[in-house]
matplotlib code that plots the C-alpha trace (Angstrom):
import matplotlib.pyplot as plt

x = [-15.5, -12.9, -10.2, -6.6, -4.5, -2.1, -3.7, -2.9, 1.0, 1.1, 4.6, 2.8, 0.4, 2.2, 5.2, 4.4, 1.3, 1.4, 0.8, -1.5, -4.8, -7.3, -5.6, -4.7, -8.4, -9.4, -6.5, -7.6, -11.3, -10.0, -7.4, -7.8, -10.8, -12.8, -11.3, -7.5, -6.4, -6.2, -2.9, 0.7, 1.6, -0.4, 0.2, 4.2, 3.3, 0.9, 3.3, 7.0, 6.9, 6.5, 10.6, 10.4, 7.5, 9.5, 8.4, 8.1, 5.7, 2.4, -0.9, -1.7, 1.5, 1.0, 3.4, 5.9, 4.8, 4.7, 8.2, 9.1, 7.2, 8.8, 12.3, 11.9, 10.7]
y = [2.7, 0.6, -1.9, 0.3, 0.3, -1.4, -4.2, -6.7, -6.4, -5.2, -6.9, -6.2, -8.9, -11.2, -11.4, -10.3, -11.7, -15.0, -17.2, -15.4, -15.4, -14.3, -11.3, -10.4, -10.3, -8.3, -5.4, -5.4, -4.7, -1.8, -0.3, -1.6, -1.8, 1.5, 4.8, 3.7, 7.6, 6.0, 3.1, 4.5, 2.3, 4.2, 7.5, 6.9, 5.4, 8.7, 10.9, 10.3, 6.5, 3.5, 2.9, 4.9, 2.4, 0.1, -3.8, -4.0, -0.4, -2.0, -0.4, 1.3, 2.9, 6.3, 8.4, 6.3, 6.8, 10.6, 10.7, 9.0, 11.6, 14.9, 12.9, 12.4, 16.1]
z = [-6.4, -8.6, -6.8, -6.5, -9.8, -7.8, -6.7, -9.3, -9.1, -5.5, -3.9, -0.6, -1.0, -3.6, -1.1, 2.3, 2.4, 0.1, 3.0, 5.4, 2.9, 5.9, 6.7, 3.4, 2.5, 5.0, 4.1, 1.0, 1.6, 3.7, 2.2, -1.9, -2.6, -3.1, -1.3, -1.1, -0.1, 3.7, 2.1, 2.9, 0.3, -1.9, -0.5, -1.6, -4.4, -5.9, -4.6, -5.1, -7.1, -7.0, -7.0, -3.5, -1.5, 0.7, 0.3, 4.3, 4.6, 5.7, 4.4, 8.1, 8.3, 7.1, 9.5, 7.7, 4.3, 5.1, 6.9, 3.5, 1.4, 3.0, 2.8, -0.6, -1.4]

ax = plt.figure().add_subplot(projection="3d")
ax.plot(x, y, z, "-o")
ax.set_aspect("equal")
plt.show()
């Protein structure tokens, strides 16, 4: 399965991430690369837009990402 369309230009990992390289790697290889249906980053992003995913919404945070979603519905 491909790497997540967002990947490249993702402000999660550009900013919040920059200076933490280890764990950055290993959120990627869970959540970005191959099945990325399990990201609440993606989840908000597929859903309502990209304009609507908060820079500070970690990857594992998907009852946030939903409470987000249904808000924004």
């Amino acid at each position: 399965m491909a790497n997540c369309e967002c990947l490249a230009k993702c402000p999660f990992f550009n900013d919040q991430m920059m200076n933490m390289p280890n764990m950055a790697t290993s959120i990627k290889e869970k959540y970005c690369k191959g099945d990325n249906s399990d990201c609440a980053r993606y989840m908000v992003f597929k859903t309502i837009g990209r304009e609507k995913v908060p820079g500070n919404l970690f990857p594992h945070q998907k009852d946030i990402a939903e409470t987000i979603i249904k808000e924004n519905n």
